[in-house]
Every structure is written in structure tokens, then in C-alpha cells.
C-alpha positions as CSV (number, residue, x, y, z in Angstrom):
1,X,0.0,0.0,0.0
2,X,1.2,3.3,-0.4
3,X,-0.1,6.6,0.3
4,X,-1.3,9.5,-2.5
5,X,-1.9,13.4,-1.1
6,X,-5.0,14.7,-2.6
7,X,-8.1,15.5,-0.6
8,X,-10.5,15.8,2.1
9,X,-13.0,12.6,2.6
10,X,-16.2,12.4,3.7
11,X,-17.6,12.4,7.4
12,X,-18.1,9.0,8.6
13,X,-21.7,9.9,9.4
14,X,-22.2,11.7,5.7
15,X,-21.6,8.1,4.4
16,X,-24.4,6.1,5.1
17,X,-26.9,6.9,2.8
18,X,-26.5,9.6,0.1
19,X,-26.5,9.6,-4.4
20,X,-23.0,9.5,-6.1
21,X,-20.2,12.0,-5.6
22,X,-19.4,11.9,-9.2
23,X,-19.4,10.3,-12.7
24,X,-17.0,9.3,-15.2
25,X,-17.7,9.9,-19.2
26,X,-16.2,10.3,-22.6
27,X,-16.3,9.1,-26.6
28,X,-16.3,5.1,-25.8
29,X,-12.6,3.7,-26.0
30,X,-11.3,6.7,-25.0
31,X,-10.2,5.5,-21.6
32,X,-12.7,5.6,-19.5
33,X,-12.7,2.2,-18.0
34,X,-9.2,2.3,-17.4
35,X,-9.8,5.4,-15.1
36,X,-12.9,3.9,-13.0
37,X,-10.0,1.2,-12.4
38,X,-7.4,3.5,-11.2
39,X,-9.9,5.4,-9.1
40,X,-10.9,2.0,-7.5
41,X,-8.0,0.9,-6.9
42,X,-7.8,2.9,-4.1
43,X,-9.2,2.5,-0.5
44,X,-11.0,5.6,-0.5
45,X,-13.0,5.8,-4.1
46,X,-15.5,3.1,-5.9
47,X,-16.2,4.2,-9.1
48,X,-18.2,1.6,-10.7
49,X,-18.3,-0.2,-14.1
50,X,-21.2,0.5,-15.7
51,X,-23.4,-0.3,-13.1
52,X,-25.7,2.6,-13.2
53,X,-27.2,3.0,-16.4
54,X,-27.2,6.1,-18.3
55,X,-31.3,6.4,-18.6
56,X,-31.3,5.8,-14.6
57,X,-32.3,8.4,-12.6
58,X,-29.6,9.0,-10.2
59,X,-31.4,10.7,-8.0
60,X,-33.4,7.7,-6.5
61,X,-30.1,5.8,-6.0
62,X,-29.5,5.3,-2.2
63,X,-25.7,4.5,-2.2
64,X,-24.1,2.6,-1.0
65,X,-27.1,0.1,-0.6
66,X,-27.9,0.3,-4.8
67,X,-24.5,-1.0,-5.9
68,X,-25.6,-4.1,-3.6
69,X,-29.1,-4.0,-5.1
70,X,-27.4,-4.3,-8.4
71,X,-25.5,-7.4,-7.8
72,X,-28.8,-8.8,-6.9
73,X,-30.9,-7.8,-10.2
74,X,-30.4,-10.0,-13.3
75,X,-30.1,-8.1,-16.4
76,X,-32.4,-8.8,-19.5
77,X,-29.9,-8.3,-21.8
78,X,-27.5,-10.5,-20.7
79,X,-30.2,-13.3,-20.5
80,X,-30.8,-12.9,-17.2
81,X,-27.8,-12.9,-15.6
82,X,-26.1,-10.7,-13.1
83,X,-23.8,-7.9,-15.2
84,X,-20.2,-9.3,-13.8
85,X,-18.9,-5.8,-12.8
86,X,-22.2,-5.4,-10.8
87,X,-21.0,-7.9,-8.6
88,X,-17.6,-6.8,-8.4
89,X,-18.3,-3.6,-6.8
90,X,-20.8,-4.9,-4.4
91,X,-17.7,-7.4,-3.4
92,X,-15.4,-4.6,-3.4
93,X,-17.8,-2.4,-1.5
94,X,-18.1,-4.5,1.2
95,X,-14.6,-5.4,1.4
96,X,-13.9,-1.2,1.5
97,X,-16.6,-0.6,4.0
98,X,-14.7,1.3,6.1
99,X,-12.5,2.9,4.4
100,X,-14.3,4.1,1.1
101,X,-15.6,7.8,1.5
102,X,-16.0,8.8,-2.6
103,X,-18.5,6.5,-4.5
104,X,-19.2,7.1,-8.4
105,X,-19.6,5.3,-11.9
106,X,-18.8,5.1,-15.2
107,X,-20.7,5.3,-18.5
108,X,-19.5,6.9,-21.5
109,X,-22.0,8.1,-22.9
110,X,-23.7,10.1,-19.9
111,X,-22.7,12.8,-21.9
112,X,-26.4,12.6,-23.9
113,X,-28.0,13.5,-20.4
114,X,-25.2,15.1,-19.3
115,X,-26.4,18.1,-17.5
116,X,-30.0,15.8,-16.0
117,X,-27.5,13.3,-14.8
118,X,-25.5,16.0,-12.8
119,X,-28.5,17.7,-11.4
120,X,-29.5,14.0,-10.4
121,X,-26.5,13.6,-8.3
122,X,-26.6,17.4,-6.9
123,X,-22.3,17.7,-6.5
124,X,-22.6,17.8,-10.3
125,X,-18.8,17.0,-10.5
126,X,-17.9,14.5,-13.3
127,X,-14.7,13.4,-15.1
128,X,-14.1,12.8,-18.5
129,X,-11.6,11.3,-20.9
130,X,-10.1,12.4,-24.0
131,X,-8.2,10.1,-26.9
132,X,-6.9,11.0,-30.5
133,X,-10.0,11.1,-32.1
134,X,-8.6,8.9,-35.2
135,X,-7.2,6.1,-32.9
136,X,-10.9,6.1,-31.3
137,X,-12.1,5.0,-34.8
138,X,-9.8,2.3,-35.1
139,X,-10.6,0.9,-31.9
140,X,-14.6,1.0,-33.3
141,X,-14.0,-0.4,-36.2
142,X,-11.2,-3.2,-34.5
143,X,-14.3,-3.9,-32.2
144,X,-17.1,-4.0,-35.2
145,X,-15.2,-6.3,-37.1
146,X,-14.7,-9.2,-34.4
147,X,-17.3,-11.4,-34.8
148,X,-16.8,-12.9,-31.0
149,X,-17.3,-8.8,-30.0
150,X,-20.9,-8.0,-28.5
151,X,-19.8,-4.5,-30.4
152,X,-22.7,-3.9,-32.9
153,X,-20.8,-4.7,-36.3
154,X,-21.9,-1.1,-37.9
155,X,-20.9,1.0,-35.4
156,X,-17.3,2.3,-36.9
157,X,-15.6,4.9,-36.8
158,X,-17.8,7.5,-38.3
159,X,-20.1,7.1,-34.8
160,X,-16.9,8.3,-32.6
161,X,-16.8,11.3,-34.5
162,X,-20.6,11.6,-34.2
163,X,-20.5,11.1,-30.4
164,X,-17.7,13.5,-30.2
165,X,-19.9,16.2,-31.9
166,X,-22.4,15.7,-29.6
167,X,-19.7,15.5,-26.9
168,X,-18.6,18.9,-27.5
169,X,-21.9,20.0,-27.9
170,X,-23.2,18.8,-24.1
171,X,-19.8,20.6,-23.0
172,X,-20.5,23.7,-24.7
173,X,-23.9,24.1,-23.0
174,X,-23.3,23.2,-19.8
175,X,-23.5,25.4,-16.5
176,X,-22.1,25.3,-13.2
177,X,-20.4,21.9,-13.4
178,X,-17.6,20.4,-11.5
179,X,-15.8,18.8,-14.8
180,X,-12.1,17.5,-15.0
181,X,-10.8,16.4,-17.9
182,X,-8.5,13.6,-18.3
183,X,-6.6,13.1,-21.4
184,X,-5.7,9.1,-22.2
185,X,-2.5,10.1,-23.1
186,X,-1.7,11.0,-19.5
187,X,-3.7,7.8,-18.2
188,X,-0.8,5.8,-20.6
189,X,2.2,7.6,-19.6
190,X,1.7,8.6,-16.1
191,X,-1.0,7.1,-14.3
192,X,0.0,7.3,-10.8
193,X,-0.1,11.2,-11.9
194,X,-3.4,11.1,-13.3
195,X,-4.8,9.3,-10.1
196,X,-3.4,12.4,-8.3
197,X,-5.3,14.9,-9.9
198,X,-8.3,13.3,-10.2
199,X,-7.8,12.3,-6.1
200,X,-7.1,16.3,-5.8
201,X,-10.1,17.2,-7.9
202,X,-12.4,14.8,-5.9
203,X,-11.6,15.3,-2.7
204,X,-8.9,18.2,-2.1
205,X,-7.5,17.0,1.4
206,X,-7.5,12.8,1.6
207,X,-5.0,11.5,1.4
208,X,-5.7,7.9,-1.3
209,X,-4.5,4.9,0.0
210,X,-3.4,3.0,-3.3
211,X,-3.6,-1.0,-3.5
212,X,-0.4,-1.4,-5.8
213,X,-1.5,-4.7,-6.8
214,X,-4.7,-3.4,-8.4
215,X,-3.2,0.0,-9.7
216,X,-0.1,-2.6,-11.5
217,X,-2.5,-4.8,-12.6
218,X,-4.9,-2.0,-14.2
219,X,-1.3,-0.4,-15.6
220,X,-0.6,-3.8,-17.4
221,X,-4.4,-3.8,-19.0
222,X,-4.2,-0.7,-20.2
223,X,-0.2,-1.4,-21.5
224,X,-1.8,-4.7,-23.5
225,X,-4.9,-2.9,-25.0
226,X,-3.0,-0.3,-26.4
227,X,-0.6,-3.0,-28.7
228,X,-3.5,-4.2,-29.8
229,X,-3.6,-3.8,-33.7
230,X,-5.8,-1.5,-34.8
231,X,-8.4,-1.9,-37.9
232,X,-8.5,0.7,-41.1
233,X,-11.4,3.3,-41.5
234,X,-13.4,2.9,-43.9
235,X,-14.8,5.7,-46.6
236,X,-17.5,7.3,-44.3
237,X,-15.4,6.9,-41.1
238,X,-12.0,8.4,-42.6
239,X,-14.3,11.6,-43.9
240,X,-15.7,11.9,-40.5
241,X,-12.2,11.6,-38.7
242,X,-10.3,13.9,-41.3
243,X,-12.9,16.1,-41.0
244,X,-12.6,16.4,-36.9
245,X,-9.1,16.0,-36.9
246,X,-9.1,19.5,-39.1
247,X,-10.8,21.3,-35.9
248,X,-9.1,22.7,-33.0
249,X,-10.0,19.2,-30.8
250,X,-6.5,17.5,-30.3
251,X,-5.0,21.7,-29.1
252,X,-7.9,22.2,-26.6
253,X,-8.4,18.8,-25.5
254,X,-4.6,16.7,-25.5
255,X,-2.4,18.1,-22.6
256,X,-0.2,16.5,-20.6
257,X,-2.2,16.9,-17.5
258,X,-5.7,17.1,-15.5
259,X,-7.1,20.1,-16.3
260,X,-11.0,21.9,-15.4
261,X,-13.4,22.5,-18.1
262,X,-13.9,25.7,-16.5
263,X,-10.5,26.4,-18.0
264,X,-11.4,26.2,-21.5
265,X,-14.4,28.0,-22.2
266,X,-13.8,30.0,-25.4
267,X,-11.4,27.4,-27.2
268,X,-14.1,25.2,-26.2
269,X,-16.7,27.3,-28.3
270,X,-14.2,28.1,-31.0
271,X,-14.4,24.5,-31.4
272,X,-17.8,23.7,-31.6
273,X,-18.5,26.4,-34.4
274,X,-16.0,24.2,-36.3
275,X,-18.2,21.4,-36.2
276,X,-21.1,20.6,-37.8
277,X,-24.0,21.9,-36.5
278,X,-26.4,19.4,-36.8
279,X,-24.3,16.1,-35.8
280,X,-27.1,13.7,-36.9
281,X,-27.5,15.1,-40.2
282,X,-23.6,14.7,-40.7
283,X,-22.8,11.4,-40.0
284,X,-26.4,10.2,-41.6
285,X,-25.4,12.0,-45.0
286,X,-21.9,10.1,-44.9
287,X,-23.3,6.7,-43.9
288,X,-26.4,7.0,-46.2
289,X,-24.2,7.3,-48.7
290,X,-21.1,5.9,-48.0
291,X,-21.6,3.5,-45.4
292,X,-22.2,-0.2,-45.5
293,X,-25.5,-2.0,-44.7
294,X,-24.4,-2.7,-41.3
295,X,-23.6,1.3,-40.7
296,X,-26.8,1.8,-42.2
297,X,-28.4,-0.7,-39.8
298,X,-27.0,0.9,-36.5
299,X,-27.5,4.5,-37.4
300,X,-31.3,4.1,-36.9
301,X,-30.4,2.6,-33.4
302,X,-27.9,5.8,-32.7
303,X,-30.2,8.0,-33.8
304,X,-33.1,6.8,-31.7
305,X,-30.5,6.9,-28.5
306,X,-29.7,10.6,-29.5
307,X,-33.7,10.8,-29.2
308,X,-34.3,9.4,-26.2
309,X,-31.7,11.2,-24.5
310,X,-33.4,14.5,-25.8
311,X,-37.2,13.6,-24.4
């Protein structure tokens, strides 16, 4: 074990029942499961895998007590089994008991209800994750083109730069937020540094207790996922990357450390007026007609998530 300087933790009696202290987001594959791992693998912080869904409403969730209700509720998509990281971090919650004072989880796309889901859990403090936008539509299409991959097979690399749009577009509206950004280049080369600022952006005066078994072994997962190979873009995808990669995004958003929202209000406008303003329209023009049948197939499923999230 070894001890990190970064905030102040919670009152014993402020723990017992109360909504989560924060929430982790980003573009998918950009990282964002690798930091809920280095978060956890502290004493002091649980930031759960998925758990919590993004159409939940956070504000009925009594934790700690729903990440053990979790455990205990089969899913319908997986057939009716228990989601594996559900019953994880009721394990590791009750393990922690007395040490864990900062409870959160991670979905990626909780930027769609971004500013509802912040509300929901009144600190509205959250933490997202940035990657090279092109090397996000590699890992898409890497993941759409293994058949053993519960990855829908038409959702490539063209979607990452959609999500990113509407990213940027959440970020750009948002008010009064607690936001730290996280770029995966700094989760890759110094993670023990990343921990620290997001430990200092948490919770300014605790001092994290880090299990160096779990931090090394996250490390090592993160190490192996990035030799992975990557798969080529295809027509509609490399448009939509070229395109993004032409904006400002890598300048405001790749640093070499944690860094506020907060801190980049007008570049983070500038931006978004290089984007297209309707992100739906975009990518639908490119895969309508440049896309395969499969891209064709999930773009009525992204649309109708974009939807949702907007009722």
C-alpha cells in the first residue's frame, strides 16, 4: 500500500446513505474504463463499471445500498444474468466498507444527459476522458469487425466522430459543473499522476491509499490494450475523422495533464463552431451514402438513443 496526497474525505456519518459523488464519461474507448480502475483501486473511491445506467435516474439511488441491489438484479440483456462488474463492486464495497468515502460510476455516454445526470447527483462534479480522435475509430471499427465482440458490427468509426460532436456540444452548453478532464495520453504515460489529480479534484484533502496490486495490474491492461492492432477506416469513417481532426479538438483537449473544463471556455466554443452543427444530419449524410449496410443498420439505433436522450 502506499499513500497518495489529494483530498478531504467524507464524514463518517455523511456516508451512510447519500447519491454518487461523481461520474466518469467520454467518446467510448477513450479510456474511460481504465480510469474507473485507477480510481478503484484505491481504499477511499469506488467508481463503478457501468453499473448505473445512463437512462437511470440517479437521484433515487441510495448509495451505497444500490450497488448491492445491483448485484442482486439479473439483467435482461445478458439473458438474465447478473452484469459481472455489478457484482464486483458490491464485493469490493463490502470489502472497503470502512475505508471508502467517494462513490461514483462510469458510462460513456452520460454525456447525452449530461447536465439531467449531474443535477440527479446534486455535486454535479464528473470526469471525462479524452483520446486521438482517429485512434478512437480504429478501436470502433477493431471492435465492429470481431465477430466474437458483443460491439454492434456497424458501429465504426464515423459514430466516434458523431459522439464527439455531440460531446462537444453537451460541454459547450453546460452550466455550473464540476468537470475534470482527463486526457488518455496522461492515463498511458503517467498514471499514478493522473490518479493524483483526479484524487485532488475529488476530494482536495484525503490522502488515497493505493492498492499497488490493483493500480499494476490495471497499468498492465491498459499497457496490453494499447498493442492491440488496430483496424483501417473505412470511406464514411476516414471523412468523418479527417474532418474532426481539421478542428481545434486535439489543441484544446490533448495536454499532458488534468485540467477543469472551467478552464477552456472560449477554445471550447471556438471549437464547436468548427463542427457541424447538426451532428445527426452529418454522420447520416456520410453513412447514407457511403456507409455499409451494417452502418446503415445501427445509425437508426444511434439515432433513436440521441432521441431518447433528448425527451
Amino acid at each position: 500500500m502506499s499513500k497518495l496526497r489529494s483530498g478531504d474525505g467524507k464524514k463518517e456519518d455523511e456516508q451512510m446513505t447519500r447519491v454518487l459523488d461523481f461520474i466518469v464519461f467520454g467518446v467510448a474507448r477513450t479510456g474511460t474504463t481504465a480510469l474507473a480502475k485507477l480510481l478503484s483501486a484505491t481504499d477511499e473511491i469506488h467508481c463503478g463499471h457501468e453499473v448505473f445506467n445512463v437512462w437511470d435516474n440517479h437521484a433515487d439511488l441510495s448509495i451505497p445500498d444500490a450497488f448491492h441491489r445491483a448485484a442482486e438484479t439479473p439483467s435482461p440483456a445478458l439473458g438474465g444474468r447478473v452484469r459481472k462488474t455489478s457484482l464486483e463492486s458490491s464485493k469490493t464495497i463490502w470489502e472497503r466498507k470502512n475505508s471508502l468515502r467517494i462513490y461514483g460510476n462510469k458510462y460513456p455516454i452520460y454525456f447525452l444527459r449530461l447536465d439531467e445526470v449531474l443535477n440527479e447527483i446534486k455535486s454535479r462534479t464528473a470526469i471525462m476522458t479524452y483520446r486521438d480522435i482517429r485512434k478512437v475509430g480504429e478501436s470502433f471499427n477493431a471492435r465492429a469487425m470481431n465477430t466474437d465482440d458483443r460491439w454492434p458490427p456497424g458501429r465504426t468509426g464515423v459514430f466516434a466522430a458523431g459522439d464527439f460532436m455531440l460531446l462537444v456540444d453537451q460541454l459547450t452548453n453546460i452550466e455550473g459543473a464540476n468537470i475534470l478532464i482527463v486526457p488518455q495520453t496522461l492515463l498511458l504515460a503517467a498514471p499514478k499522476a493522473a490518479l493524483i489529480g483526479c484524487g485532488r479534484f475529488l476530494a482536495p484533502d484525503l490522502d488515497l491509499t493505493v492498492n499497488e496490486m490493483d493500480f499494476t495490474a490495471t497499468v498492465e491492461t491498459g499497457q496490453r490494450r494499447r498493442s492491440r492492432k488496430r483496424q483501417a477506416l473505412g470511406e464514411a469513417d476516414e471523412a468523418a475523422i479527417a474532418m474532426t481532426e481539421a478542428t481545434d479538438a486535439d489543441r484544446v483537449f490533448q495536454r499532458n495533464t488534468t485540467f477543469e473544463l472551467s478552464s477552456i471556455g472560449d477554445a471550447l466554443q471556438m471549437l464547436r463552431r468548427q463542427l457541424p452543427a447538426d451532428p445527426e444530419d452529418y454522420v447520416s449524410d456520410l453513412v447514407s451514402t457511403r456507409g455499409t449496410e451494417a452502418m446503415k443498420t445501427f445509425l437508426a439505433a444511434w439515432i433513436g438513443r440521441n432521441r431518447r436522450a433528448r425527451l
